[in-house]
SETORLO-548048 format. One record per residue (C-alpha): residue number from 1; residue in one letter; x, y, z. Coordinates in nm, 3 decimals. Layout:
! SETORLO-548048
> NUM/A/X/Y/Z
...
//
This chain:
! SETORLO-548048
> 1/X/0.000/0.000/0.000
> 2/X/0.131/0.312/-0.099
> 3/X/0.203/0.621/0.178
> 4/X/-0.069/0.830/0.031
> 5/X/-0.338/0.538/0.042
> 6/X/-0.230/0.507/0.416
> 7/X/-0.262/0.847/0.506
> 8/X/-0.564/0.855/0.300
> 9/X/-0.759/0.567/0.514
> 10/X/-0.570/0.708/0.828
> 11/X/-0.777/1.000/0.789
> 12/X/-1.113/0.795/0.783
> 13/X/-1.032/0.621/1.051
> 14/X/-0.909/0.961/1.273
> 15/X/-1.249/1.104/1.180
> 16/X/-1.425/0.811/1.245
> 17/X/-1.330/0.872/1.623
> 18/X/-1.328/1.233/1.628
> 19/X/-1.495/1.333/1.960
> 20/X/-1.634/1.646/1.783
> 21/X/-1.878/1.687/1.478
> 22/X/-1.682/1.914/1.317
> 23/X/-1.370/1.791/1.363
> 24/X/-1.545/1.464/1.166
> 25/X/-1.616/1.693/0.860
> 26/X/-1.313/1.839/0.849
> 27/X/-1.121/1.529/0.879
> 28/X/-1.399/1.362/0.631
> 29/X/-1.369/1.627/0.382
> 30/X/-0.996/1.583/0.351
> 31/X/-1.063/1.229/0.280
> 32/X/-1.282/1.288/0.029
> 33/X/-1.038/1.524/-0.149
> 34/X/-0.782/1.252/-0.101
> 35/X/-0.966/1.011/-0.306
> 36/X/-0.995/1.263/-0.596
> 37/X/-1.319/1.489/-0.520
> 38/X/-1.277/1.841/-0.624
> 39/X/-1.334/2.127/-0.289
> 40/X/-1.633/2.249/-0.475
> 41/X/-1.777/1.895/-0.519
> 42/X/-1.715/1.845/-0.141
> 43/X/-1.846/2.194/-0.060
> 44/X/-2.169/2.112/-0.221
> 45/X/-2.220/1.785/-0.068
> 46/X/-2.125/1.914/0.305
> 47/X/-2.309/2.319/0.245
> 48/X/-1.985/2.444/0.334
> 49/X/-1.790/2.746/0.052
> 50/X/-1.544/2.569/-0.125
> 51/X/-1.315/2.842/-0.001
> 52/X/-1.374/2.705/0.315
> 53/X/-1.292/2.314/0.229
> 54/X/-0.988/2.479/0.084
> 55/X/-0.865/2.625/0.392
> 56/X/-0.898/2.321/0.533
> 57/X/-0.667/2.161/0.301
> 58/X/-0.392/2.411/0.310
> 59/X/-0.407/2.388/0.724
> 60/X/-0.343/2.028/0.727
> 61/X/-0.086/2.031/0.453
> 62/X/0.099/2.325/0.661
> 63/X/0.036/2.161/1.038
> 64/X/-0.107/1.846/1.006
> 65/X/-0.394/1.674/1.177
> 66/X/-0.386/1.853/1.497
> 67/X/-0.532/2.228/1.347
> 68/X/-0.836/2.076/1.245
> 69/X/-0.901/1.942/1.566
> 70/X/-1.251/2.183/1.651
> 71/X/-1.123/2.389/1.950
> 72/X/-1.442/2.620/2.110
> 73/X/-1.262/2.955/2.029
> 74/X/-1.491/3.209/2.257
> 75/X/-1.878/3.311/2.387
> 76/X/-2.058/3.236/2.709
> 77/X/-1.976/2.875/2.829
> 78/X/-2.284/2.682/2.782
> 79/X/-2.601/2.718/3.044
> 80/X/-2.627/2.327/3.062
> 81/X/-2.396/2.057/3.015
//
């Protein structure tokens, strides 16, 4: 198996587990690009901007796995738990 089919099914199986949704369509969306869907085909199939997808893409290329691990980045805390 080659290192790009590896990393490819590595990244299903990360977002499989993902403890957050939208860590799991980040990580999702990567894998779909991985197995040769375009951003804007994976933008239309998730309602996010292509742009967006994009991003995504150029953050994990740059740092890896870890920045597209959902992080709560500000507002009140939640009222119930």
């Amino acid at each position: 198996m080659r290192s790009l089919e590896r990393e490819c099914l590595n990244l299903k199986s990360v977002a499989l587990r993902a403890d957050h949704a939208r860590t799991r369509e980040r990580l999702m969306a990567l894998y779909e690009i991985c197995n040769g869907k375009s951003a804007t085909q994976v933008g239309r199939s998730t309602g996010r901007n292509p742009q967006t997808v994009m991003e995504w893409v150029h953050r994990y290329n740059r740092s890896g796995m870890e920045t597209l691990k959902y992080r709560h980045t500000g507002g009140y805390p939640p009222l119930f738990h």
